[in-house]
N, C-alpha and C positions, 0 to 999 in steps of 0.2 A: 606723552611718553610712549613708544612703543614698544610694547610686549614681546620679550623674546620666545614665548613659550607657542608650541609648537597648537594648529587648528589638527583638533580631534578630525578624522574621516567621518563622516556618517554611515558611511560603507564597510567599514572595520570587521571583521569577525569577530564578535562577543564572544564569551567563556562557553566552553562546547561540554556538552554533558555525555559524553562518554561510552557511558555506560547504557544510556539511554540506545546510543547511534548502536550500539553491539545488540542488544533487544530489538532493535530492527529485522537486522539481520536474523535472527532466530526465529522470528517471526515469520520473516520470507523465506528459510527451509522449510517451517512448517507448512509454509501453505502449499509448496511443491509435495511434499508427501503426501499434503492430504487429497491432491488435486490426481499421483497415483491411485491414493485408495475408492476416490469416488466410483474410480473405472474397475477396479482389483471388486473390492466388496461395495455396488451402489446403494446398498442399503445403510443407513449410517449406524443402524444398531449394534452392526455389524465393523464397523469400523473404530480403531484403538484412538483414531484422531479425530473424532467427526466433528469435531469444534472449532477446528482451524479455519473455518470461513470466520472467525472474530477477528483473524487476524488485521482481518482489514478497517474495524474500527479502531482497535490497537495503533496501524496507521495514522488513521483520522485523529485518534486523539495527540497522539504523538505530533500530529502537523500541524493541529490548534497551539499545544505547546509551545512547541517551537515559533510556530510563525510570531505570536503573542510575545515571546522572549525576544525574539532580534527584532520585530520594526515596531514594537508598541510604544517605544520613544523614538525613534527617527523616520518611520514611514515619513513625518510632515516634511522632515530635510531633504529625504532623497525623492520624493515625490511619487506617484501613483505608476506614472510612466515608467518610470526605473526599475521600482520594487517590481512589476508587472515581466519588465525584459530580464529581471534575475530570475524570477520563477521561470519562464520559457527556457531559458539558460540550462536550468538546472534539472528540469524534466522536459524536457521535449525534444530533444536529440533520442533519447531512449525509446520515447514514442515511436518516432519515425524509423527506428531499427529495430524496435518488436514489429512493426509492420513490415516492414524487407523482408525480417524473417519467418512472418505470418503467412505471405504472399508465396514464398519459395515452396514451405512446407506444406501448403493444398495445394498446389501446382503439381508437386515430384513427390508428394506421398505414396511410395511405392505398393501401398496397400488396401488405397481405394482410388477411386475417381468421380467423386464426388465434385470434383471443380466443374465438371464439364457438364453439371444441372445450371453453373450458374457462369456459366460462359460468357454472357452477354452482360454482364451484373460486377466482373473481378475487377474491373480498372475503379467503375463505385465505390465496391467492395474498400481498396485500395485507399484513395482520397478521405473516401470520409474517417480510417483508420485512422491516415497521418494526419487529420483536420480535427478527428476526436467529434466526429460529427454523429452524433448516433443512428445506426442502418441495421438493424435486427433482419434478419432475412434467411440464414437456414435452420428450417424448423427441425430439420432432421438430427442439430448438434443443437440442443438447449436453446437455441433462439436468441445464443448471444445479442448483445449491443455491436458488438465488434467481433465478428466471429474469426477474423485474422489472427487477434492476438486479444482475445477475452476478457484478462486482467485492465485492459484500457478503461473500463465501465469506470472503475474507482479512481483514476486521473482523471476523467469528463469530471468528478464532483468535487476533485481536489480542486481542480481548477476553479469551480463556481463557486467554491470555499475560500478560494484566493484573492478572487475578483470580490466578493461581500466582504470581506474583511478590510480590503482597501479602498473601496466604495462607501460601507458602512460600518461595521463592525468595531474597526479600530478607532472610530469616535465615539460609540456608545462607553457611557456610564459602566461603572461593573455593578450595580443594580439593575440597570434595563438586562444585562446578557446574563447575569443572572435568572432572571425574569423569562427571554427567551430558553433557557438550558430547560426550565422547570418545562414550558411547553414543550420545548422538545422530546423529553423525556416521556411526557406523556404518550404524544405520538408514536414514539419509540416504542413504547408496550404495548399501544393498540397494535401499531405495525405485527406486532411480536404474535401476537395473538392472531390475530387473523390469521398469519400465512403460520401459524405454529413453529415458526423458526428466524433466525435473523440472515439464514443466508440470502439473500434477495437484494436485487439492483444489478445482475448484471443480465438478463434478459428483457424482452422488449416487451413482456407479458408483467414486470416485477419493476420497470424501471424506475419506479418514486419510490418504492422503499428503499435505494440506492442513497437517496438523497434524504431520506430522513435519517437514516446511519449517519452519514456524513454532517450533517445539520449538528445534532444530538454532539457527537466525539469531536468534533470541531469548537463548539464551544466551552465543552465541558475541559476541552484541553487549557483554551487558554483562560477559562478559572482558575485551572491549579494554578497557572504561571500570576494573574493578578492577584489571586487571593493570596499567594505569597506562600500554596502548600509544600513546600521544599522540607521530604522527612530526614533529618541526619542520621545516617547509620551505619553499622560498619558490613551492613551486608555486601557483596562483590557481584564481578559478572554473574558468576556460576549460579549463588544464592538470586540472582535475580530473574536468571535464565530459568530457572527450575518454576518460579512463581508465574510465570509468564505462562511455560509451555504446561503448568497445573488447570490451565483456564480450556485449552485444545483439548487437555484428555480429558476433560468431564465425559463420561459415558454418555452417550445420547438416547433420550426416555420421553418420546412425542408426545407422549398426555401433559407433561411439566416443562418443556425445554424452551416457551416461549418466555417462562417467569426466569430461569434459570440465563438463558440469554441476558435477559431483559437485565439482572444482577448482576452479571459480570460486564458488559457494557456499561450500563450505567454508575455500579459505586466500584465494582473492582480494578477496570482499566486506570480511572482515573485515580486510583490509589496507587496502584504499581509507576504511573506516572511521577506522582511527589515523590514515592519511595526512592523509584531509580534515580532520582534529579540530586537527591542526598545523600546515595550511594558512593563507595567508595571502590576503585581503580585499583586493584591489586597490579605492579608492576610486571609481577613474570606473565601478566594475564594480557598486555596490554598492547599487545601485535596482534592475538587471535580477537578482540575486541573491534579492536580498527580493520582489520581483516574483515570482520561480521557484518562491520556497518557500510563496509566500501561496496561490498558482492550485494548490500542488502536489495537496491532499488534492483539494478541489472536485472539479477536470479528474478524479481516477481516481474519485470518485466518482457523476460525474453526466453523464462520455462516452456507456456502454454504452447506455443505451437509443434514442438518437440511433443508435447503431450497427447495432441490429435494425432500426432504417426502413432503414437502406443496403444491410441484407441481405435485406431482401421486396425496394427497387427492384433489386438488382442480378438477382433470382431473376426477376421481371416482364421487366425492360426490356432484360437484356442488355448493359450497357454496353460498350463497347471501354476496351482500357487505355487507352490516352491519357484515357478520358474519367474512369475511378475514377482516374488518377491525378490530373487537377485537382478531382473529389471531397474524395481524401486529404488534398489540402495545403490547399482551401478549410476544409473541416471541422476539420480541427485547427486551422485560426487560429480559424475561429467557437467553436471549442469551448473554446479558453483565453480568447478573451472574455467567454465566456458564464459559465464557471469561477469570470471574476475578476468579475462582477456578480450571481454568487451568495457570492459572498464579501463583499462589500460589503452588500447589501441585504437577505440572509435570514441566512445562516450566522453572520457577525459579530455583528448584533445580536440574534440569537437566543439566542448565547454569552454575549453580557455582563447581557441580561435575565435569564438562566438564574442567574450566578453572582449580581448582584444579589437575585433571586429566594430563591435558599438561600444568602444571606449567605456567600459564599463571597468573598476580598479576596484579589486576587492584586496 
């Protein structure tokens, strides 16, 4: 007899957590403020947000989460290939447009000329940007990985974090990745320790502790999602947004701040994880939410190069605070603008060409 009832997609969008996707986004303001203060005040003692470089484990954990929640029952249906050209899909168009606009902005930087040391080095530059290939090469800016568009460092390990989890990862036991977190973890302290801080992995001096960040918040994400940490509560965006950005304004105190790191990575992110998964959507709240989490990837990937102009003017012109601070706050409103009109106009419909393209039906 055959079944009239309809075959499930394996491709379907699962139940989307919300609140979580808006904690992105907040996230990714934060890191652009902190990425003016580095240059405003580089000393971080001196800085109101010097914790915002967590954001990026925040990330990491949040993408172990997630990825754990939608293919840890269908990865085996839609197979390795697939899951593989939906992560491409869904970050790599932004890649290759934080580098357009990586490339532009040391080119016509009105305020240095800095490209013309590496004249012979920009089409490399270039490639291994949109290739994510790692090329650390001017010493004179931090010695990025990617010195086009800086934030790329932590997509190179998202990626290796993508690839191990559909390679390996999504077959282990939740006792073996248990087992792996606890090591990681370790590592994650040593790491913390030695360089006295958790900013580290996006230069060519720092680039494995990149990847022990990502290792660590990767799987401790999708812990919470198998251990089935889901907190119910009736906290909201706002209330969750506030816990989130409590972790950035820790004051920064370099004799403690590798232990202090090392606790909010390790047991706090992955609590604010269960929390927000169990949180609840306040309705008048749920445009600025969705709004948070749409501008979220964009803004962290298409700020930084915007932010090397602010650092030739501020090295030319000298500003006074008052004046980088109406800088700070004009620039971060233009730059979630501008975030959310690359979201719209290029990213969006690059995305749905692309999955149309390789017949991919979500």
């Amino acid at each position: 007899m055959n079944s009239t009832k309809p075959i499930a997609n394996p491709l379907t969008t699962k139940h989307h957590f919300a609140i979580l996707d808006g904690l992105r986004g907040v996230a990714a303001v934060a890191v652009v403020i902190f990425h003016f203060m580095e240059f405003i005040e580089p000393d971080y003692h001196d800085s109101f947000i010097a914790h915002a470089y967590l954001a990026v484990d925040f990330f990491f954990c949040l993408s172990g989460f997630v990825i754990a929640y939608a293919y840890d029952d269908k990865l085996q249906q839609i197979g390795i290939v697939t899951f593989l050209k939906l992560r491409l899909i869904r970050l790599h168009p932004l890649v290759i447009i934080g580098s357009v606009i990586g490339l532009i902005a040391f080119l016509f930087d009105p305020f240095s000329n800095l490209h013309r040391l590496y004249d012979q080095k920009i089409v490399a530059m270039f490639v291994a940007s949109c290739l994510m290939i790692p090329y650390p090469l001017v010493r004179e800016r931090y010695f990025n990985l990617f010195h086009l568009n800086p934030p790329t460092w932590s997509l190179f390990w998202e990626y290796v974090a993508n690839l191990l989890y559909a390679l390996i990862l999504v077959r282990l036991p939740t006792k073996v990745v248990w087992t792996l977190t606890i090591l990681a973890a370790f590592c994650l302290v040593y790491e913390a320790h030695q360089s006295t801080y958790l900013g580290v992995g996006f230069g060519g001096d720092n680039v494995m502790g990149g990847g022990i960040r990502a290792l660590y918040s990767f799987l401790a994400g999708m812990l919470v999602y198998r251990s089935k940490w889901i907190i119910n509560t009736r906290l909201g965006f706002i209330s969750m947004s506030t816990l989130l950005l409590t972790a950035f304004l820790i004051p920064f105190s370099k004799p403690v701040n590798w232990f202090v790191d090392s606790g909010v990575v390790i047991v706090y992110f992955p609590f604010l994880i269960a929390l927000g998964a169990g949180a609840r959507l306040n309705k008048a709240l749920t445009g600025l939410c969705r709004f948070s989490g749409e501008i979220s990837y964009p803004l962290y990937m298409i700020h930084y190069p915007f932010l090397w102009i602010v650092l030739s003017y501020i090295e030319v012109k000298k500003p006074s605070i008052s004046q980088l601070t109406v800088i700070t706050i004009v620039g971060t409103i233009l730059l979630i603008l501008l975030a959310y009109a690359v979201l719209l106009f290029l990213d969006s419909p690059i995305r749905k060409y692309l999955k149309k393209k390789l017949l991919i039906t979500m």
